[in-house]
Each structure stands twice: as C-alpha cells, then as structure tokens.
N, C-alpha and C positions, 0 to 999 in steps of 0.2 A: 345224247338225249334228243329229241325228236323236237321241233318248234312249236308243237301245239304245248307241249309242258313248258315252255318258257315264256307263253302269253302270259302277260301282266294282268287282266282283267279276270274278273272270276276268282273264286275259289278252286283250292288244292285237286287235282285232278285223282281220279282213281286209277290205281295203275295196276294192273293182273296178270296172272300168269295164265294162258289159254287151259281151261280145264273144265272138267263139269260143274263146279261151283263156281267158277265166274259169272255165271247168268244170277246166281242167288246173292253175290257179293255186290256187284250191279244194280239189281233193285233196292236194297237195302241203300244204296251210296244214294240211288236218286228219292226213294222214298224221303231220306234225311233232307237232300236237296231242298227238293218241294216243299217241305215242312217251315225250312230255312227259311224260306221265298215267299212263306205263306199263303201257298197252296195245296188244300185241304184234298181234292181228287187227284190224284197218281195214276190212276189205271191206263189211259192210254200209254202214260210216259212208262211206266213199268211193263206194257207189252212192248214197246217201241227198242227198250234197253235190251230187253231179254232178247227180243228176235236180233239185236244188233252184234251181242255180244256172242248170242251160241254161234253166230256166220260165222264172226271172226275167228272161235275157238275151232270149230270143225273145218273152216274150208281153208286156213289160213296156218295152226295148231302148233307155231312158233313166232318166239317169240313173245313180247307185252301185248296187252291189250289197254289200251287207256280210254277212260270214258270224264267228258266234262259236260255239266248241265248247266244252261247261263241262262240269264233272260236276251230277250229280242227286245233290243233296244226302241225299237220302230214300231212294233207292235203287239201285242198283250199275247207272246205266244212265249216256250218254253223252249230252248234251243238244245237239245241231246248231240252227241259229239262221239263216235266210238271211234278210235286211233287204230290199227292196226300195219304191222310192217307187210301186207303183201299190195302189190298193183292192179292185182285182180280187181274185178268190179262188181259187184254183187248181183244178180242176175233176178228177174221177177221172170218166174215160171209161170206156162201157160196152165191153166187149171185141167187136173186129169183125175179117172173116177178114180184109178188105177193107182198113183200114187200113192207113197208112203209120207213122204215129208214136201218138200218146197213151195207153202202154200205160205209161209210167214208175212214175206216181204210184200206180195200181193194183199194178205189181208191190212198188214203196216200200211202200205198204198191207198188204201181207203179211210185209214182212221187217222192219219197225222194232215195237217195244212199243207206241207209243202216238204220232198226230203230229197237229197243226193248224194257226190261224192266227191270229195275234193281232192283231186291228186297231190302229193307230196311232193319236192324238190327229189328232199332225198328220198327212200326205199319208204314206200306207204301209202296210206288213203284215209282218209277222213271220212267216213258216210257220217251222215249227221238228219235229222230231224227234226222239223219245226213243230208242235202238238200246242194245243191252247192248254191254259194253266189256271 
C-alpha cells in the first residue's frame, strides 16, 4: 500500500479503479468532504478533482487512483491530493484553437491558490491542489 494511505491525519482516503466514473466517484467523495469541513461552495474543488482524476485514469490507466481532501493547516485553503502509481508529471499545454482536449490543467492553473507534484519514494506521484474553502 502506497504511504499517502498510511498518513494518520485526515480522513479515509478514496481509493479507484482508473475508469470513466472515477471522475463522478471523485466529486461525490469531495462534495461529502467539503460538506464535512463545512464548506458550502465545492465548485472549484470539484473541477480541480475531476481534471485530477480523468489525468490519472487516461494518461496513467493502471492501477488505483487515490484521492485525499484535508485542510491547510496554515491557511483557510482546502488541500486536494490525487495518488496515482505513474512518474510521469502532468504537463500544462500551450493553448491551441485546433485542439480537442488538454486545456484542463491550464484552466485548474488559474482557479486553484497554489498546486504541484510530489514525487514518490516508491512507483508514483502526488499532484495535489491548494483551492480556498
């Protein structure tokens, strides 16, 4: 099992199978979240999840996907978490008229505080997002 599911702080982590309803099991997990935490607006967080989770599932497409939602201890932000076992790093595309998709992480880019990726020891990566709550 991966060390972010053995962090002691936070709540039960969501844990999926890369697929087309991951992105929909995902928001549902952080909608709950949020509600938890008693925070009434979700919408950033629940674009933030989706574009986290479909990366992992299509660019990544084995393996779990684990997603944790915490507070920021430091400051009034909401800390999104998506696990995934590849080392790749998620790439922000140049914007093109001509494109079909890779505009997510670029629009994520503007709407969350602060986001990245934390590499694993072992086989994996962290990308994570800070969004206010």
């Amino acid at each position: 099992m991966p060390a972010v599911l053995l962090a002691p702080e936070g709540p039960a982590p969501l844990v999926l199978e890369p697929s087309v309803e991951a992105p929909a099991k995902a928001r549902r997990y952080l909608t709950d979240r949020f509600r938890e935490l008693g925070h009434a607006d979700d919408f950033v967080g629940r674009l933030v999840v989706t574009e986290l989770v479909t990366n992992s599932y299509k660019h990544v497409g084995t393996g779990h996907i684990v997603v944790r939602v915490l507070l920021d201890v430091r400051e009034p932000l909401a800390v999104i978490e998506v696990w995934d076992e590849s080392s790749a790093l998620p790439l922000v595309q140049d914007e093109s008229d001509d494109a079909e998709s890779g505009r997510g992480l670029l629009l994520m880019e503007q709407l969350v505080h602060d986001w990245g990726v934390r590499p694993l020891n072992e086989e994996g990566k962290i990308t994570w997002a800070r969004c206010a709550r």
